[in-house]
C-alpha positions, 0 to 999 in steps of 0.5 A: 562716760569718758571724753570718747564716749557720746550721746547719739540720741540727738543724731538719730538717723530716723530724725534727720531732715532732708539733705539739701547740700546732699543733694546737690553734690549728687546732681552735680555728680550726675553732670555728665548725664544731665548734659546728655540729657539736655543735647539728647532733648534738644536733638528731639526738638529739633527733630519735631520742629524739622518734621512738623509742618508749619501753622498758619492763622488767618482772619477776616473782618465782616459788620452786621448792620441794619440796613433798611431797604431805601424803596421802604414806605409806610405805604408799602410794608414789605419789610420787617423788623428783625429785631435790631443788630445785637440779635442779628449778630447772635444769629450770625455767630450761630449759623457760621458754626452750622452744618447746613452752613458748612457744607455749603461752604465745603461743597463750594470750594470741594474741599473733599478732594486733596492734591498730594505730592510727597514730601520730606516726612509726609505729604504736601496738600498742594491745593491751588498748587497742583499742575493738573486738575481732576474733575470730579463726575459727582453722581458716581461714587469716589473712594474714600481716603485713599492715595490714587496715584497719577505719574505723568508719562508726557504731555498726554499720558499718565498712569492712574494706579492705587493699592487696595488692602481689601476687596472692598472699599468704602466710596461716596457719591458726592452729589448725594452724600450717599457712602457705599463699599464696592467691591474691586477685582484686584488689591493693586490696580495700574492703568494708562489713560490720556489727559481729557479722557473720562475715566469710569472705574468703580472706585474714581470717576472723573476726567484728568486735565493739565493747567493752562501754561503748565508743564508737566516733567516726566515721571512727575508722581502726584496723588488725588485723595478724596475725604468723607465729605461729612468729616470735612464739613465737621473739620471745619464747623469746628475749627473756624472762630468767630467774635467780637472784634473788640467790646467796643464794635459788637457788630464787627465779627472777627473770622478766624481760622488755623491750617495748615494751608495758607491758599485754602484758609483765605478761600475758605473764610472769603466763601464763608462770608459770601455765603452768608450774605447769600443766604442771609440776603436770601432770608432778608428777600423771603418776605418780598419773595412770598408777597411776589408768588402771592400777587402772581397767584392773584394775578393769574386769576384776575388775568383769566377773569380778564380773558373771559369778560373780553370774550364776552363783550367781543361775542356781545358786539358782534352779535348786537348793533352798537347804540346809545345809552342815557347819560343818567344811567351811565352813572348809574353804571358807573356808580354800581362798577365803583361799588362792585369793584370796591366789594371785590377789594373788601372780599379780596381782604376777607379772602386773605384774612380766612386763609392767614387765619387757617394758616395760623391754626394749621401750620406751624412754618410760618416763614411763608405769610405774604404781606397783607399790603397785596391786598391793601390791608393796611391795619398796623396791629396786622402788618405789626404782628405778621412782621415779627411772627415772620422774623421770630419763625425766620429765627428759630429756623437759623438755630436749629441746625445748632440747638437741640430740639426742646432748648430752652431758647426754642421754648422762648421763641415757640412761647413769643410766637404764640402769644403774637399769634393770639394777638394777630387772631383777634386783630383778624377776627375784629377785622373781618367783622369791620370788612362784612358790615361793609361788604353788607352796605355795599350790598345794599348800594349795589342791589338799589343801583341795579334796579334802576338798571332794570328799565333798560332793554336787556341787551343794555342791561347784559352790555353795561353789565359786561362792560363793568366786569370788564373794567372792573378785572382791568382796574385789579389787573393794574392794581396787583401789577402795581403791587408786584412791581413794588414787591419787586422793586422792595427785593431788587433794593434790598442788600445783604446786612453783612459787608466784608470790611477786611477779606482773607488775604496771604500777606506772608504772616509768619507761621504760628507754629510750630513754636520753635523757640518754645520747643526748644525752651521746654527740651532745655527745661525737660533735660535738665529737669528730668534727670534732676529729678530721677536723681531726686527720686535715686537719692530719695530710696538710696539708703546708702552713706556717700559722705562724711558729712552724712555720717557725722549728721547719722552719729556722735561716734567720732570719725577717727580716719579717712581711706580712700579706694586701693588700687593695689592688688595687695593688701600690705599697702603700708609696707609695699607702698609706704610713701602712698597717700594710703599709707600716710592715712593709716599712720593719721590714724595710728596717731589718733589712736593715741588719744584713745589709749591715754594713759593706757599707752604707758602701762606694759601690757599690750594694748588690743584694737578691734576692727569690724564692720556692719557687712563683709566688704567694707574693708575691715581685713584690709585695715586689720592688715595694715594698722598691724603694718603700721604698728610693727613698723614703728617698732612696735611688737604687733600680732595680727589675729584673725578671729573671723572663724566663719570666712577667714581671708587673712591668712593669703596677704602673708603666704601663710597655710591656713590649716592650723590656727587659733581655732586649733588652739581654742579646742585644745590640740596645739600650744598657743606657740605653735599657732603663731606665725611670724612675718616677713614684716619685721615686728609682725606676727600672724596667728590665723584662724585656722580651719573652720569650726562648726560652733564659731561663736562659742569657741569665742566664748570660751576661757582659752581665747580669754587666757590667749588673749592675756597671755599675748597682752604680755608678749606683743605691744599691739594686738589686732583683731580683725572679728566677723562683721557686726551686722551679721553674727554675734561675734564681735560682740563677744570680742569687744571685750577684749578691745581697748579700742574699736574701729568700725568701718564704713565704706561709702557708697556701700554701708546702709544708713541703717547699720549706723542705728544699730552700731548706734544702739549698742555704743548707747547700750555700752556693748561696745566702748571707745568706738570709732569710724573709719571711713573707706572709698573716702572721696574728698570734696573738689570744686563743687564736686566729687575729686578723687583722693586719699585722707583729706586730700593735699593738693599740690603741696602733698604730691611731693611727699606721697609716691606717685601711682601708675595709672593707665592712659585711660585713668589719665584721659578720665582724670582729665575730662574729671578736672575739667 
């Protein structure tokens, strides 16, 4: 192996890593589609930002506490425990993300029913904003997500108009919730009607009125727009969000809500909370409401008890003459009405004890219990149990619009609720034991008290049992009197636990979104990520050689010469340019020949130079022709063979016919004299291919071309062979043979990567000896970039030496932008 000769195994093109600095030469190549990229990300932000409508947040701060009604006593046990803050506040955060709470809500505020004007990019909710109002007729259906046009003609009229893809359109009765289709006659309904004037169509029904101390312009075009009322509610059962404030305050509950409105969330989240202080309050009162409906019950009886005895005591007097009665058995009497009354009491407990326990065993509702306090029971493990069956009944009712039926919180509830009822139906039974034996003695009282009774005359006997009725009804009138009284006055004391701390308000926080700033961070990032990351991917299946760089990492073989791209129509750059850059790049190459030949350079016979390549159209007839030029312009005796019999091209650049060659000779019909062909280059000779045969390679097998070739090593001092491309046929390796020297051309941004392991292969082999690139369309490196020059590139000092190219305004306009 001599100096020239190198070991390619370590340069392995299927070993090499991946190209860092490659890679960044490419994307810096790629600067002006990078830019591009970014303006043209940048003018979609600003795109999106322009057209997206602005993103309100708004909030609220509501307390749950546990106030106890201030008329509370031991004494009159209306109230209940509802099982301390923390659990009420669970129950809060659950119900405001109820249906049956937001739909109170949206039907408070008719958020079913949208104001429109057209915008810019869409349409605005005008909401509050809207100069008229439409009041809706909510037993008569609405139709359904479509833009009813309302242009105002003056001050009294307008024109109602809506278009309709179908005869039939879906509508809701907003009274009922109910969703129907109703058939319309036309697709395009028009109509003019007066401002106050009830309209009845069969898709809108409602009156159209102006806003006090609003004018309205003519010709000014709104639109009314009703949603499914379900849709809505679900909208916002969704969106609002409620928690904790801070962990520190558990019982203060951040409301929150984001749209696109700021009027419409303030509304919103204010009638929120005040519905919840309704209903909560209302749930609060229920206890008081059915002790109430129970007393009235009561009193009812007892007042007709009332009419009747004053009946009787009125038909009494007048039907007898008044007389006196014994002091002795007015006592009695008066004895025998305390024992009466006291009976009536313990009955009225034992009759409310039997219909808790029926109540208890058949019902499973059990928010609906009066307290046992109307009826002065005032044993504590009662009160204790119906008080928290009450609160824990009232809790699984607040949950189920949001837990599914058979949840495990619904089997703890049920399973607690059971066990205080067999604790109550205990309590009840021992009771009404204790109520009986003293009903029984009471009985008994009465029984001995009346037979003294039973000495008066009958009329005394009818009139103080009369009057002991009466008293009796009259002292349980003021008795239950008393007791609703205090059941009232426990429910006109009562407040809601929730207290607004913070309302809604529009202060004019910023919107939250769009994000601008982010849009335009992300484009910026995507415009340059994108197309960094389309040339990764390019770079990545791009199996073509761009750089020098890459070929020296590829392969050993030495890279003898560097060409950059002719802009010339001609091939004979060297002779028709010979000041060029191009030129001066085919004499570096000359010169570095000589280090090939060696000692070679010294013998007398002619020394050969192979030029070839992996595929057509990397520039091997080109260089074949002006190596010659340069050679026989030395002085040199050159010949310029063209060898490549399958697709000969050579023979144009010189003027010279093409119909008789070197393959006229190899088959032995002309003289080898007769097929070479002088030049108008001095010292150069041409000897074409002649025409084409139909066995190329084996003609270049044969003895003739071997004796040509020693017969023109005698006569020329440089033979060029300019051989069919390597990668292709097997040509260039049966003239290898006759090369003292070899260049393989590579032409960048054109050779695969591939082609170096085979040209690899064989100069490991030892088919192919004193092998070198040469390198075509070579640009050189400038600024971080891609420049454009020719051999190594000489800057300012090489432009005094080199002929200056003619280049078009536009070529110059691009050299411009390129320095740029």
């Amino acid at each position: 192996m001599n100096q020239y000769e190198y070991d390619i195994g370590e340069n392995d093109p299927s070993r090499v890593g991946f190209d860092f600095k490659g890679f960044l030469y490419k994307i810096l190549n790629f600067w002006k589609f990078i830019v591009l990229s970014i303006l043209a990300a940048l003018a979609i932000a600003y795109f999106v930002n322009d057209r997206k409508e602005n993103i309100y947040r708004l909030d609220s701060l509501i307390t749950i506490d546990n106030d106890q009604n201030p008329f509370f006593t031991a004494n009159t046990s209306i109230s209940f425990n509802w099982g301390g803050v923390s659990g009420k506040v669970g129950n809060i955060i659950t119900e405001i993300k109820t249906r049956s709470h937001n739909e109170l809500v949206i039907d408070s505020l008719k958020f079913y029913k949208q104001y429109l004007e057209e915008g810019k990019y869409h349409f605005k909710d005008l909401y509050k904003g809207s100069p008229f109002e439409v009041k809706t007729l909510d037993s008569k259906p609405q139709v359904l997500n479509k833009n009813i046009g309302l242009r105002f003609l003056d001050e009294d009229t307008f024109e109602l108009f809506v278009d309709f893809e179908t005869d039939k359109v879906q509508c809701q009765i907003y009274k009922t919730k109910e969703k129907l289709l109703i058939s319309v006659n036309e697709t395009s309904f028009s109509k003019t009607f007066r401002l106050g004037q009830t309209i009845n169509l069969p898709f809108f029904n409602g009156v159209v009125t102006k806003k006090q101390n609003v004018t309205i312009a003519p010709n000014s075009l709104f639109y009314l727009k009703y949603l499914n009322f379900d849709t809505v509610v679900n909208q916002y059962k969704t969106a609002i969000n409620i928690e904790p404030d801070s962990k520190d305050a558990t019982s203060v509950l951040r409301l929150s809500l984001v749209g696109k409105n700021k009027a419409k969330i303030v509304d919103f989240l204010n009638a929120t909370s005040a519905i919840l202080r309704k209903t909560e309050l209302a749930r609060k009162n229920l206890y008081a409401t059915n002790t109430i409906k129970f007393i009235d019950s009561s009193l009812s009886n007892v007042n007709d008890d009332i009419k009747d005895v004053t009946a009787k005591m009125n038909n009494f007097r007048k039907e007898n003459k008044v007389f006196d009665i014994e002091v002795e058995m007015l006592q009695v009497s008066e004895q025998l009405k305390n024992y009466e009354q006291n009976r009536l009491v313990e009955e009225s407990k034992l009759s409310y004890l039997n219909s808790l326990e029926n109540y208890l065993n058949q019902k499973t509702d059990y928010t609906k219990i009066a307290a046992p306090t109307s009826v002065g029971i005032e044993e504590v493990n009662i009160l204790t149990s119906v008080s928290q069956i009450t609160a824990l009944a009232i809790e699984r009712q607040e949950i189920e619009y949001s837990t599914q039926e058979g949840s495990v919180i619904f089997e703890e509830l049920d399973r607690r609720i059971n066990a205080e009822k067999r604790v109550l139906l205990e309590t009840i039974e021992v009771t009404k034991r204790t109520i009986g034996s003293q009903i029984n003695f009471m009985n008994k009282e009465i029984g001995r008290l009346e037979s003294k009774l039973l000495n008066l005359p009958k009329n005394q006997q009818e009139y103080l049992k009369i009057r002991r009725s009466l008293d009796i009804s009259t002292e349980a009138y003021d008795i239950y009197q008393a007791k609703r009284g205090e059941a009232a006055i426990v429910k006109a004391a009562n407040i809601s636990d929730i207290t607004v701390i913070d309302e809604a308000k529009d202060i004019g926080d910023a919107p939250i979104g769009p994000n601008k700033s982010l849009n335009y961070m992300l484009a910026l990032i995507l415009g340059v990520f994108l197309p960094i990351l389309s040339v990764l991917v390019l770079y990545l299946v791009d199996n073509t050689i761009h750089t020098r760089e890459e070929v020296e990492r590829l392969s050993s073989i030495p890279v003898l010469g560097l060409l950059g791209k002719s802009k010339y129509a001609n091939n004979l750059i060297v002779y028709d340019k010979p000041k060029s850059a191009i030129a001066e790049a085919f004499r570096s190459i000359r010169s570095s020949l000589k280090f090939i030949y060696g000692k070679q350079m010294s013998e007398e016979r002619g020394k050969t130079l192979m030029v070839t390549s992996s595929v057509s159209g990397e520039g091997k007839t080109f260089t074949s022709i002006n190596m010659a030029t340069v050679y026989a312009l030395s002085g040199k005796k050159t010949i310029l063979l063209g060898l490549d019999l399958r697709k000969p091209k050579i023979f144009g650049d010189f003027n010279i016919s093409n119909d008789t060659g070197i393959v006229n000779y190899l088959i032995d019909n002309e003289e080898l004299s007769n097929v070479i062909y002088s030049t108008h280059i001095e010292n150069l000779d041409f000897l074409p291919s002649g025409p084409i045969p139909p066995n190329p390679s084996e003609l270049l097998m044969s003895d003739r071309l071997h004796q040509a070739i020693e017969q023109l090593r005698k006569d020329y001092d440089m033979i060029i062979l300019d051989t069919p491309p390597l990668g292709l046929v097997t040509d260039a390796l049966e003239l290898s043979s006759y090369a003292d020297a070899t260049i393989f051309m590579i032409r960048l941004d054109y050779t695969k990567k591939g082609m170096l392991q085979l040209i690899n292969s064989k100069y490991k082999a030892g088919e192919i000896k004193n092998l070198s690139f040469v390198l075509n369309f070579y640009k050189h490196k400038a600024r971080y970039g891609y420049g454009y020059g020719y051999g190594y590139g000489y800057g300012l000092y090489g432009n005094s030496y080199h002929e200056k190219e003619e280049q078009s305004i536009l070529a110059k306009v691009k050299n411009f932008v390129r320095k740029l």
